[in-house]
NULOTI-22168 format. One record per residue (C-alpha): x, y, z; residue in one letter; residue number from 1. Coordinates in Angstrom, 1 decimal. Layout:
REM NULOTI-22168
REC       c1       c2       c3   residuo   num
REC        X        Y        Z         A   NUM
...
***
This chain:
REM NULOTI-22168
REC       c1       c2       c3   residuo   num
REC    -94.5     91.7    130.1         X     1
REC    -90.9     91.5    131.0         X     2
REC    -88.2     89.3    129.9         X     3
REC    -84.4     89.4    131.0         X     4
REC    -81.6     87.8    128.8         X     5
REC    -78.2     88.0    130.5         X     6
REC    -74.9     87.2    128.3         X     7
REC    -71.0     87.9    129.2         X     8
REC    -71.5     91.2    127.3         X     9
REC    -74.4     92.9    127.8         X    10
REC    -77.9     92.7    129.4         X    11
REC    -80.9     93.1    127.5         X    12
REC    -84.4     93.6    128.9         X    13
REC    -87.3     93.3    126.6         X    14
REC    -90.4     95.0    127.9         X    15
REC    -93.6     95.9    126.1         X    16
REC    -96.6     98.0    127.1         X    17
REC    -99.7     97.2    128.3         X    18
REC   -103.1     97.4    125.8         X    19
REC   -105.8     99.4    126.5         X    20
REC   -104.0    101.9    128.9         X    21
REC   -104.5    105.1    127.5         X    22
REC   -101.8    107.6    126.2         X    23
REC   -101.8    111.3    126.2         X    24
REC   -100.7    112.8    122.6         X    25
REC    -97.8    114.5    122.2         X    26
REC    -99.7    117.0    120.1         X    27
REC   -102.6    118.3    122.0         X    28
REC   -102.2    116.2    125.4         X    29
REC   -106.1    114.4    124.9         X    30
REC   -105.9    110.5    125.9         X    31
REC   -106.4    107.9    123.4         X    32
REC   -106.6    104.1    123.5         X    33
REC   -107.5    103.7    119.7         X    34
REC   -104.3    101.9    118.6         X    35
REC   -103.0    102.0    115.3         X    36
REC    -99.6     99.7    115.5         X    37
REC    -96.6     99.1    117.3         X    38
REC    -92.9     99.3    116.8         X    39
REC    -89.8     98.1    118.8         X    40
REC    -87.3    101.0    120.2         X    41
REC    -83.7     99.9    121.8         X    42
REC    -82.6    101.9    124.7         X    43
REC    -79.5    102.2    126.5         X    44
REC    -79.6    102.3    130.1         X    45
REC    -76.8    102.5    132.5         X    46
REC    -75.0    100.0    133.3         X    47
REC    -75.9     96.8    135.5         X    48
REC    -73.5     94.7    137.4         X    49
REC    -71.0     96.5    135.3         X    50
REC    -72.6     95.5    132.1         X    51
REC    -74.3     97.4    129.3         X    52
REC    -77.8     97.5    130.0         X    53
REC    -80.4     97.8    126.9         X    54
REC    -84.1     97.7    126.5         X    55
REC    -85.8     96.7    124.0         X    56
REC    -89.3     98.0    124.5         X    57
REC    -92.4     97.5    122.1         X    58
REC    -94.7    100.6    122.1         X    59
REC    -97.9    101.6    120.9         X    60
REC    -98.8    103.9    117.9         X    61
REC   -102.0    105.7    118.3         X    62
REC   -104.8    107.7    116.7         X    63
REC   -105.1    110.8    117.9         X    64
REC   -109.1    111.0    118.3         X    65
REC   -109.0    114.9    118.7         X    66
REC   -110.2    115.9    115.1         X    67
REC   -108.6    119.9    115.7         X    68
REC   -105.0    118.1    116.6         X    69
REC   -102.5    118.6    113.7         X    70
REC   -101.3    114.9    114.3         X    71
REC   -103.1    111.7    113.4         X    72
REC   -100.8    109.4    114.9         X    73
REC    -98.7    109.6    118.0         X    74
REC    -95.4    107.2    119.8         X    75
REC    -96.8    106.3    123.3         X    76
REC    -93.9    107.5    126.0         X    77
REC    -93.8    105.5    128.5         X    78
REC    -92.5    108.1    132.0         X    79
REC    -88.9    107.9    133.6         X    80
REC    -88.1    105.4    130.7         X    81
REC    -88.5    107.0    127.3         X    82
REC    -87.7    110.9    125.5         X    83
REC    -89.2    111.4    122.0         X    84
REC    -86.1    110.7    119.6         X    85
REC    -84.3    110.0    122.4         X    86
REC    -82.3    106.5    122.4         X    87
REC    -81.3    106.6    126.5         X    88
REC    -83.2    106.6    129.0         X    89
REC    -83.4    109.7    130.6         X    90
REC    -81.5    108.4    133.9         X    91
REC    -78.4    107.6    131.7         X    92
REC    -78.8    110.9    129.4         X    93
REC    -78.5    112.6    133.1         X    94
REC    -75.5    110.9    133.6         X    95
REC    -73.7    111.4    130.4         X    96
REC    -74.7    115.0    130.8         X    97
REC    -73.4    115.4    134.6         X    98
REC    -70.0    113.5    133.6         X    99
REC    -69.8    115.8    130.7         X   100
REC    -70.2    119.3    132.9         X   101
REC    -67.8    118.4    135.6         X   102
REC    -65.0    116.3    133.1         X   103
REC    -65.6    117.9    129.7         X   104
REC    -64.9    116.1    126.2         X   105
REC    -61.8    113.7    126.7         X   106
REC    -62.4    113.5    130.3         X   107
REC    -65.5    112.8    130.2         X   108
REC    -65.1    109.6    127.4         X   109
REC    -62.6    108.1    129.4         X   110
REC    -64.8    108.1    132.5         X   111
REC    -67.9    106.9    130.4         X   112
REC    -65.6    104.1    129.1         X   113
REC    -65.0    103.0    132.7         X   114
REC    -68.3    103.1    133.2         X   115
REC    -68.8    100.7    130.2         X   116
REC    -70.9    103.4    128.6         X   117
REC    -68.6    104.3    124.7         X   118
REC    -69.1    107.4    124.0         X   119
REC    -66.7    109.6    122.0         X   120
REC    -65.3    112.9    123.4         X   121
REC    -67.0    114.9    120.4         X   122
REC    -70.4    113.4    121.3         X   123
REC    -69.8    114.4    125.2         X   124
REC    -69.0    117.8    124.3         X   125
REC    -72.5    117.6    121.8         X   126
REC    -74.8    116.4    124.7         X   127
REC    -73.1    119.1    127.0         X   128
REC    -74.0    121.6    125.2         X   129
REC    -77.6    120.8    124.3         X   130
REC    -77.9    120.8    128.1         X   131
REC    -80.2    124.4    128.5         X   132
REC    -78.5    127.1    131.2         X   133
REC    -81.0    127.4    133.9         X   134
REC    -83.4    130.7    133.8         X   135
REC    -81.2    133.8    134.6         X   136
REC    -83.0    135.9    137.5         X   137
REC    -81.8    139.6    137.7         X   138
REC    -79.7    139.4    141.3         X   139
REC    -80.0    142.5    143.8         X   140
REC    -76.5    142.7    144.5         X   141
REC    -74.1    141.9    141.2         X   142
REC    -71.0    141.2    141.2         X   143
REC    -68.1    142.2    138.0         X   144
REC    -64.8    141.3    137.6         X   145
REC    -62.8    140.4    134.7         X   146
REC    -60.0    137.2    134.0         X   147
REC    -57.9    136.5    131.5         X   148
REC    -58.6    134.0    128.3         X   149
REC    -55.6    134.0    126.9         X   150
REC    -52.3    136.6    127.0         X   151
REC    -53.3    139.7    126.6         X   152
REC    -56.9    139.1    125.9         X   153
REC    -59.5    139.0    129.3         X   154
REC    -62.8    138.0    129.7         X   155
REC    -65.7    139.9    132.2         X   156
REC    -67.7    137.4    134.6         X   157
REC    -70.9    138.2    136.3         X   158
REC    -71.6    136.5    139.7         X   159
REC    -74.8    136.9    141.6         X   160
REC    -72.8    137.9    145.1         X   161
REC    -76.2    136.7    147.0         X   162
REC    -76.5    133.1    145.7         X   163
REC    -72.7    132.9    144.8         X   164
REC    -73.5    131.8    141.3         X   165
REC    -72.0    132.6    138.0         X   166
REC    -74.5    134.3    135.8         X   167
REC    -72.8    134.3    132.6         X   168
REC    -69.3    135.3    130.9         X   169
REC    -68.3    136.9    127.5         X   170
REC    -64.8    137.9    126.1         X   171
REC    -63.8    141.4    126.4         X   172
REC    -64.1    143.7    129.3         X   173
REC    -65.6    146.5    127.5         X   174
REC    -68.4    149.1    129.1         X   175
REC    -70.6    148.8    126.6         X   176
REC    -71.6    144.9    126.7         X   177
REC    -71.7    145.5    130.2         X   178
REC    -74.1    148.6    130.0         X   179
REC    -76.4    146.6    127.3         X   180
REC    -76.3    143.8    129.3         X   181
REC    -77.7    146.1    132.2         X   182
REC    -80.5    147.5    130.3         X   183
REC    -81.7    144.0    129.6         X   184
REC    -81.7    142.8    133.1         X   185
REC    -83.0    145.7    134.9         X   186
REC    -83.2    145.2    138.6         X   187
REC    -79.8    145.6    139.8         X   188
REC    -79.5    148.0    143.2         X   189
REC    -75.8    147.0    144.0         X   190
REC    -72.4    146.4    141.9         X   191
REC    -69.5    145.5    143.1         X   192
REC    -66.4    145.7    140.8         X   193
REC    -62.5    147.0    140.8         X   194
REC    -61.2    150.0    140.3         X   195
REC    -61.8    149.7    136.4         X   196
REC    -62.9    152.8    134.3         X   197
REC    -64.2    150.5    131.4         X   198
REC    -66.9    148.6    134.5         X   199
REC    -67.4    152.4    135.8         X   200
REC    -68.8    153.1    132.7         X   201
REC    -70.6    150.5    132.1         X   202
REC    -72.4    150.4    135.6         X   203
REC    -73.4    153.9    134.9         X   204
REC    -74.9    154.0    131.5         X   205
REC    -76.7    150.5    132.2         X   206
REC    -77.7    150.8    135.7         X   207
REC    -77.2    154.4    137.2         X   208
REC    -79.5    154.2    139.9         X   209
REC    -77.5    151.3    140.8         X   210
REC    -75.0    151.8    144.2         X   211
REC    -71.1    150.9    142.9         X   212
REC    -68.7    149.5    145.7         X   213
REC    -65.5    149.7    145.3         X   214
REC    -63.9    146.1    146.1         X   215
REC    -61.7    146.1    149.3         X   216
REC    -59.6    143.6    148.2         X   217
REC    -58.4    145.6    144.8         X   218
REC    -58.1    148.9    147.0         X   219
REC    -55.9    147.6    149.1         X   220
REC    -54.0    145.7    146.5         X   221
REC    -53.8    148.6    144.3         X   222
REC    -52.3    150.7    147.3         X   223
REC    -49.6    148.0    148.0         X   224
REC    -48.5    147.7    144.2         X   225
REC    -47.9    151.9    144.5         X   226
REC    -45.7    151.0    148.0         X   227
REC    -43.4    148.3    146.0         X   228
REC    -43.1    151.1    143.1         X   229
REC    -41.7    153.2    146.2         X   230
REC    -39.6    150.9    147.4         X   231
REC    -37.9    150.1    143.9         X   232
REC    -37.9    154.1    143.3         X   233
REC    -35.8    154.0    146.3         X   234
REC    -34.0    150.3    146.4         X   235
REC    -30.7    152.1    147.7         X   236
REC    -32.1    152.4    150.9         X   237
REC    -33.1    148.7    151.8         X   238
REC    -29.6    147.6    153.3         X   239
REC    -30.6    149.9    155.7         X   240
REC    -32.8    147.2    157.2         X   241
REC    -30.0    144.9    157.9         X   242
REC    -28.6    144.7    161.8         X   243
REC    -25.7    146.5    162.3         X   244
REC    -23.2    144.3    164.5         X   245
REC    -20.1    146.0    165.5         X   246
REC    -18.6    148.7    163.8         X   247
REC    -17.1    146.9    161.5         X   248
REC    -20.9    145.5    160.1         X   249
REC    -21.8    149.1    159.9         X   250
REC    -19.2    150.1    157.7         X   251
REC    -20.5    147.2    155.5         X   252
REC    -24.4    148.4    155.5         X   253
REC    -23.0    152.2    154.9         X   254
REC    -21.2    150.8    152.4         X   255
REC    -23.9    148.6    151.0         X   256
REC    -26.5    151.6    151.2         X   257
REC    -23.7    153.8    148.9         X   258
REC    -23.0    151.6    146.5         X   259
REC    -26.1    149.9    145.1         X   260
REC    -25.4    150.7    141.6         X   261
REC    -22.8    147.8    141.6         X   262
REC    -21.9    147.4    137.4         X   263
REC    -23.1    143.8    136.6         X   264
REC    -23.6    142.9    133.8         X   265
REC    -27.8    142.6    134.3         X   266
REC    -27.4    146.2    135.5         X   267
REC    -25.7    147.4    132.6         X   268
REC    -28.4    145.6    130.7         X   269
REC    -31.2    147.7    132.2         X   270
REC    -29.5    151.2    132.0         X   271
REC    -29.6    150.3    128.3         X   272
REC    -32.8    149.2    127.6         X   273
REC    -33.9    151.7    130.2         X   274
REC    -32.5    154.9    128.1         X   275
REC    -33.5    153.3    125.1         X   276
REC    -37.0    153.0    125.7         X   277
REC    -37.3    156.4    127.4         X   278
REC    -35.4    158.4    124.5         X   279
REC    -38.1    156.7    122.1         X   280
REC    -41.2    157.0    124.3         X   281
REC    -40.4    161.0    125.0         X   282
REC    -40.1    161.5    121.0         X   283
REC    -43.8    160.5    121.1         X   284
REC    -43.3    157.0    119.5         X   285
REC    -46.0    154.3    120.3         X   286
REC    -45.1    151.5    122.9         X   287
REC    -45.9    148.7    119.6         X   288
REC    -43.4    150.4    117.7         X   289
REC    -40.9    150.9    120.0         X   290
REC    -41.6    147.2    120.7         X   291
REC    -40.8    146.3    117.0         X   292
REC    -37.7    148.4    116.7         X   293
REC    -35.7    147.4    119.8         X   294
REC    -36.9    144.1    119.3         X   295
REC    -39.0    143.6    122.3         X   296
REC    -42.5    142.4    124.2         X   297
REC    -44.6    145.5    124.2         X   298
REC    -45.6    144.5    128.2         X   299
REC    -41.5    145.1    128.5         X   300
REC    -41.7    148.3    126.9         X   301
REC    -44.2    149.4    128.6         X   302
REC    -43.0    148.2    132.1         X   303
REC    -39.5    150.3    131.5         X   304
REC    -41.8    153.4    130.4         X   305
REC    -43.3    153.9    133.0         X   306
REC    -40.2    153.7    135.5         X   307
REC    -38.8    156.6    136.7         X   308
REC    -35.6    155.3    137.3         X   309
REC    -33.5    152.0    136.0         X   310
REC    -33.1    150.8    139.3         X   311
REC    -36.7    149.8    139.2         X   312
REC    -36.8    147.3    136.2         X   313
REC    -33.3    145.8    137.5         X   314
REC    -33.6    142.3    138.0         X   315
REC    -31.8    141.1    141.8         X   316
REC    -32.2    137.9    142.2         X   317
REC    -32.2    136.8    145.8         X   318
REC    -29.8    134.8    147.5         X   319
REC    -30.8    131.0    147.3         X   320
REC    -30.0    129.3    150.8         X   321
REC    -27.8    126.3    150.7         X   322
REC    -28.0    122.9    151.6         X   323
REC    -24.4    123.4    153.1         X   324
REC    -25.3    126.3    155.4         X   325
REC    -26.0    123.9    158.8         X   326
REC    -22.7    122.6    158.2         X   327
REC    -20.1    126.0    158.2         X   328
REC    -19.7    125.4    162.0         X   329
REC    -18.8    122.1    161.9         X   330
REC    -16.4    122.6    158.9         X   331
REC    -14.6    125.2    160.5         X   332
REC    -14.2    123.0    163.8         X   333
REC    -13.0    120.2    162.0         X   334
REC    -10.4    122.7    160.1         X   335
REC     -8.9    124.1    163.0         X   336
REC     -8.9    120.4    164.0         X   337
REC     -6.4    119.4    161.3         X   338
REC     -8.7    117.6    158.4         X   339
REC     -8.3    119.5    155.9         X   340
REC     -8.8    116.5    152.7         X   341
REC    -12.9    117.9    151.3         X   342
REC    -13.3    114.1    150.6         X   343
REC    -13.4    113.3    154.4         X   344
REC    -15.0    116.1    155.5         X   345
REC    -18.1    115.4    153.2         X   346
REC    -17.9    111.6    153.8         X   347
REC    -18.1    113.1    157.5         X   348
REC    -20.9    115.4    156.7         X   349
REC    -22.9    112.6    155.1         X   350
REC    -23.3    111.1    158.0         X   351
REC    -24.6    113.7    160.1         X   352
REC    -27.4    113.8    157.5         X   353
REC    -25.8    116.2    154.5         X   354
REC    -27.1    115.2    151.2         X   355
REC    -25.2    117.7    148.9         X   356
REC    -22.5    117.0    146.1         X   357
REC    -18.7    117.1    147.2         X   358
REC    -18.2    119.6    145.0         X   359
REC    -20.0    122.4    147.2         X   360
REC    -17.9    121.0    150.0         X   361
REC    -14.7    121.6    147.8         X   362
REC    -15.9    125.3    147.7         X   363
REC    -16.7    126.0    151.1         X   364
REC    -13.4    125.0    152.3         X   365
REC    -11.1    126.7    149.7         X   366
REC    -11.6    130.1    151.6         X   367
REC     -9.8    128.7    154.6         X   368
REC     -6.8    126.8    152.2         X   369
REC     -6.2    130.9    151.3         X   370
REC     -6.7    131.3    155.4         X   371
REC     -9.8    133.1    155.1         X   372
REC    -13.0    132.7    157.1         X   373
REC    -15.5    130.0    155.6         X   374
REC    -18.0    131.8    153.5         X   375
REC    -20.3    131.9    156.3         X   376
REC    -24.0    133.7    154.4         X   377
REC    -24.9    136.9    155.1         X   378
REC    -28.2    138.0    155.1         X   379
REC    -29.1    140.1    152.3         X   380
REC    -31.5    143.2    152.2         X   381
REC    -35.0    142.8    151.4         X   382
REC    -35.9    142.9    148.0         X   383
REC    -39.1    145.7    147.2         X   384
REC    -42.0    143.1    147.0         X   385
REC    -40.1    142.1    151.0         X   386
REC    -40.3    145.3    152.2         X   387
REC    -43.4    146.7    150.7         X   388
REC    -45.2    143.3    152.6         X   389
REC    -43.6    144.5    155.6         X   390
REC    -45.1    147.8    155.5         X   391
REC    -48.6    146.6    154.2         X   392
REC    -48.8    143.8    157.0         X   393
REC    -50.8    145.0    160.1         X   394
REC    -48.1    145.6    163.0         X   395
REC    -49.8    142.5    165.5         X   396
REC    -49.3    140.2    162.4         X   397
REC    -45.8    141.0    161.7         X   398
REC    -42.9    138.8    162.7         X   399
REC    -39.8    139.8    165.1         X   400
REC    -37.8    139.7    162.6         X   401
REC    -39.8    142.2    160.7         X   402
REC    -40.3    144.4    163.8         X   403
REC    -36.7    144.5    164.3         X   404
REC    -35.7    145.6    160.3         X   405
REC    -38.6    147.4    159.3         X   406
REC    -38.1    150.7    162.3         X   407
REC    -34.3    150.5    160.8         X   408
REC    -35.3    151.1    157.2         X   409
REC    -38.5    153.6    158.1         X   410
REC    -35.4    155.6    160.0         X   411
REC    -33.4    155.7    156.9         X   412
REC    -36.2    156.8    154.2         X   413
REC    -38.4    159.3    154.6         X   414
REC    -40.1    158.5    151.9         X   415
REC    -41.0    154.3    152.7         X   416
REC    -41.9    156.5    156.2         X   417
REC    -44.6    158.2    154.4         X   418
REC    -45.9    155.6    152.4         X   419
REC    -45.9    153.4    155.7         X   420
REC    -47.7    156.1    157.7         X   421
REC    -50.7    156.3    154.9         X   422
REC    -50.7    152.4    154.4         X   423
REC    -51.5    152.3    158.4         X   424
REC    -54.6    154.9    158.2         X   425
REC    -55.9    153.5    155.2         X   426
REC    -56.0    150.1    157.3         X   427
REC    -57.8    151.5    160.0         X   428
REC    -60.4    152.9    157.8         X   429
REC    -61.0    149.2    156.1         X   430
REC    -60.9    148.1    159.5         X   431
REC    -63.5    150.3    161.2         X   432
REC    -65.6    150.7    158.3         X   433
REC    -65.2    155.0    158.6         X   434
REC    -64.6    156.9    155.5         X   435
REC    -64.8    160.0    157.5         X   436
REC    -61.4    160.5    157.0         X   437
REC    -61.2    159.6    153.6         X   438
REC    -61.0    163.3    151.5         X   439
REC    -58.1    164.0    154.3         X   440
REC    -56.4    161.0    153.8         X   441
REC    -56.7    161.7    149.9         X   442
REC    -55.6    165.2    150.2         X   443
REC    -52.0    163.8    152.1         X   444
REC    -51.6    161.3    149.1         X   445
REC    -51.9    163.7    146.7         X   446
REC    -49.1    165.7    148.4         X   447
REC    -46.5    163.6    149.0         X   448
REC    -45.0    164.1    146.1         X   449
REC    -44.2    160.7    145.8         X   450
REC    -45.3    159.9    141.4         X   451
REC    -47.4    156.4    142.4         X   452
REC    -49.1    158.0    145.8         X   453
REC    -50.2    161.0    143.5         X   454
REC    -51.5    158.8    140.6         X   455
REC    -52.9    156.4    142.6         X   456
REC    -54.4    159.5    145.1         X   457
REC    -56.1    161.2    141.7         X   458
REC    -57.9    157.8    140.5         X   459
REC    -59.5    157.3    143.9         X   460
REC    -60.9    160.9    143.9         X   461
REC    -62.5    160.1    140.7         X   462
REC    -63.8    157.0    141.6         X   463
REC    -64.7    158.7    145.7         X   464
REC    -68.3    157.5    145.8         X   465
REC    -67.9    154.0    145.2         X   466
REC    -64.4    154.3    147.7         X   467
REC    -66.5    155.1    150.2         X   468
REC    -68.9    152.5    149.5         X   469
REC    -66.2    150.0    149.7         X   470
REC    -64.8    151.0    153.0         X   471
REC    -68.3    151.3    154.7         X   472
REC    -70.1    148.4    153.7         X   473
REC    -70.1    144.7    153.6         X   474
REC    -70.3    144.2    150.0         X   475
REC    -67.2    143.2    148.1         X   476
REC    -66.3    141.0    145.2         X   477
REC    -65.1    138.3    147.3         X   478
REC    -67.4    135.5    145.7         X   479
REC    -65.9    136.9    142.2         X   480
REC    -62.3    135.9    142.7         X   481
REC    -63.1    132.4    143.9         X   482
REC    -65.5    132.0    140.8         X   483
REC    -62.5    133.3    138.6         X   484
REC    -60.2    130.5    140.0         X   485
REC    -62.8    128.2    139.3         X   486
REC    -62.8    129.4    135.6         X   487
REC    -59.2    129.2    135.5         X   488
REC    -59.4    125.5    136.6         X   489
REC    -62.0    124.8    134.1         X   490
REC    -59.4    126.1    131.7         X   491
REC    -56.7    124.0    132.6         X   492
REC    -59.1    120.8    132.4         X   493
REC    -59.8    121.4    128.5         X   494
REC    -56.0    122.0    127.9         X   495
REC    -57.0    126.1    127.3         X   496
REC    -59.1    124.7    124.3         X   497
REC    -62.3    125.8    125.3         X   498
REC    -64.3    128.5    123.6         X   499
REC    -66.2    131.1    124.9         X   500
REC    -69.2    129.3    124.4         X   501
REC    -68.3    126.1    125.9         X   502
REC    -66.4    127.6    129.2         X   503
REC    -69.5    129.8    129.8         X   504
REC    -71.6    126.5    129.4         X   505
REC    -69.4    124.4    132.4         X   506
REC    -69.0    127.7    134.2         X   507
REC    -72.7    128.1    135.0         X   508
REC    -73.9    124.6    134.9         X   509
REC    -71.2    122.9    137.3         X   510
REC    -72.0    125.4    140.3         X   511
REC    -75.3    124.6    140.1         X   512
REC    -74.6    121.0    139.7         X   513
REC    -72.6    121.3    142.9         X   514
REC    -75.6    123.1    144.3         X   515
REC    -78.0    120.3    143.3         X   516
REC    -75.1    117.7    144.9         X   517
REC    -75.0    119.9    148.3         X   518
REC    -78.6    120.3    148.7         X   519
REC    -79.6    116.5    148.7         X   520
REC    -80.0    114.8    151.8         X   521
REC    -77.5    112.6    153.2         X   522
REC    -79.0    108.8    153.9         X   523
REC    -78.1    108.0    157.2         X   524
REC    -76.0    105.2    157.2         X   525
REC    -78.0    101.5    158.6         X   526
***
């Protein structure tokens, strides 16, 4: 029996169920139709018509007539419609919990609310996290990688690189949760992580019959971060790239090339900090306390340790290209022409479409009141993140300009010559998939004599076996960095609030939500 009352705020059903049908106990699972009472239980549904929907549905309580069962009396549950000490039905306990995976806490309350369903961000949070993780099944081919929480403090993620799913996360990136973690999930035959010793580690005392690959991606970053460290080692030689026009535009890039140790003021600023920090470091003093005497981060301690030079930790900002820049032509036309009032020549310039303040217009023109040349801008040299790009981009992919500065500045250092030269066989090893050549290519790092090159040239030896892995097979830890982006977006949703707990909770369970969601059929449309 059904009966439907409708008001302007809410819709209640009342429903009872039938006599004589028989139940299964919730104890031992035998039927019974001996009935004992009943009682009246209010659900909530969701919504109809944009109203609140609730039930109020009379139920039986029953004898148990199995005389081994620990119960005597049991609720009737009636399929699709009630949970045991549940008060929603299970179809709006789905949606409460789906809203509260992909939104979290406040997010998830304010959709609710414009669902008309109230529900407080605390209580979203609660039914998220009753919300079981689905089974976890030992993958084949694993995939490690860490992130960070918080500053200086990281997390390690585990990703099954065959389903693309997130297995579960933890704080720290140390090898021995890893290893444990290992031994209680014994299957793996492949892991793929960076070039991390801690991850080396662990792979080897939890899994060491396990096959470790070397990701592509970090190999190849890792090799491009040593080429920048050589191009700031040797930042005196990057005018070199510019074009030399005329004798006279030589002179300036000789010049340029010469004097890069221009005293400014942010220069004089490094040289400091720079012999600071290396008279204190080579006395055998910590990077912390450096930190606390001089004052400083202990990331900025460390960063001017380990340069070699000054030049390397000496900020150069680059030249910012103005609005004004279009217009130098037509300014010096309009000079020669006899206007020179900067009023009218930026009312003139607003018209042809400049937007700028008169004031940069008032500075572009004094030059010619002294009858000088307008300011016209000059390029200026690449900075070391430029020029290592050009040298780690393959030759097809690189721009004319590129192709016309980078032979320039290769012809000037013998050193960015080098480095170039090694980037380019280390690309066609990733790009054939050969490590034939790998110990020789090693053995030319290491003797370069070039500081990053022979760091960087002893870590891969160490780490050889799973090089080669990386360069010769398809397995890499692709799927890892798009599930670490996904963790950083989950991050940003809860306002960096999120525990451990909670992010590992929405990690797993919204990529198999979106699995679920991409799995179901489409209804064609009528």
């Amino acid at each position: 029996m059904v009966s439907v009352e409708v008001s302007d705020a809410v819709v209640a059903v009342g429903a009872r169920t039938r006599s004589g049908v028989p139940a299964g106990c919730t104890g031992c699972g035998q039927l019974s139709t001996w009935c004992h009472s009943r009682y009246a239980r209010r659900l909530s549904d969701v919504p109809l018509a944009g109203r609140p929907l609730l039930v109020d549905l009379s139920v039986r309580r029953l004898y148990c007539e199995n005389t081994m069962c620990p119960k005597v009396t049991f609720a009737e549950q009636v399929p699709g419609l009630t949970v045991r000490y549940q008060r929603r039905t299970p179809r709006l306990q789905g949606l409460v919990e789906d809203i509260g995976v992909v939104l979290a806490g406040r997010g998830g309350s304010r959709m609710l609310r414009i669902l008309n369903i109230r529900l407080s961000r605390v209580a979203v949070l609660s039914q998220l996290m009753r919300v079981s993780l689905p089974p976890l099944v030992t993958p084949k081919v694993l995939g490690v990688d860490d992130f960070a929480l918080s500053g200086d403090t990281y997390g390690t993620l585990l990703v099954d690189a065959t389903t693309r799913l997130p297995l579960t996360l933890w704080e720290g990136r140390d090898a021995e949760r890893l290893g444990r973690w290992l031994r209680d999930h014994p299957g793996v035959e492949i892991a793929c992580r960076d070039g991390s010793l801690a991850y080396r580690q662990g792979i080897t005392a939890g899994a060491p019959d396990a096959v470790q690959v070397s990701d592509r991606f970090h190999l190849w970053q890792g090799l491009s971060r040593r080429v920048q460290d050589i191009a700031s080692t040797h930042r005196g030689c990057l005018p070199a790239a510019l074009p030399a026009i005329g004798d006279a535009a030589s002179e300036r890039v000789e010049e340029a090339v010469e004097n890069t140790t221009t005293d400014t003021r942010a220069e004089r600023h490094a040289r400091r900090l720079f012999e600071a920090v290396q008279a204190l470091t080579r006395s055998g003093r910590s990077h912390s306390s450096v930190a606390r005497e001089l004052g400083l981060n202990r990331r900025t301690v460390s960063k001017y340790a380990r340069a070699h030079t000054w030049q390397e930790v000496v900020r150069r900002p680059p030249r910012k290209v103005s609005t004004l820049d279009p217009y130098l032509d037509y300014l010096q036309q309009r000079w020669d022409e006899g206007q020179h009032s900067a009023k009218i020549l930026h009312e003139e310039l607003q018209i042809k479409g400049y937007l700028g303040h008169y004031q940069r217009v008032k500075m572009a023109v004094a030059p010619l009141r002294q009858g000088l040349p307008v300011d016209e801008p000059r390029e200026r040299p690449p900075s070391p993140r430029e020029a290592a790009r050009w040298i780690t981009t393959h030759p097809h992919r690189r721009s004319p300009h590129i192709n016309d500065r980078l032979p320039r500045l290769l012809d000037h250092c013998p050193e960015l010559k080098t480095a170039h030269d090694l980037v380019r066989r280390f690309a066609a090893m990733l790009d054939n998939r050969d490590a034939t050549d790998l110990p020789e290519w090693l053995n030319d790092l290491a003797n370069t004599g070039l500081a990053p090159l022979t760091g960087l040239a002893r870590a891969l030896h160490e780490d050889r076996h799973a090089v080669t892995q990386g360069i010769t097979t398809p397995y890499n830890s692709g799927v890892n960095e798009g599930r670490i982006t996904d963790v950083k977006l989950q991050k940003r949703i809860m306002a960096g609030r999120a525990g451990v707990s909670l992010l590992r909770h929405r990690v797993v369970l919204i990529a198999h939500l979106r699995r679920r969601f991409a799995d179901r059929p489409t209804v064609p449309p009528r």
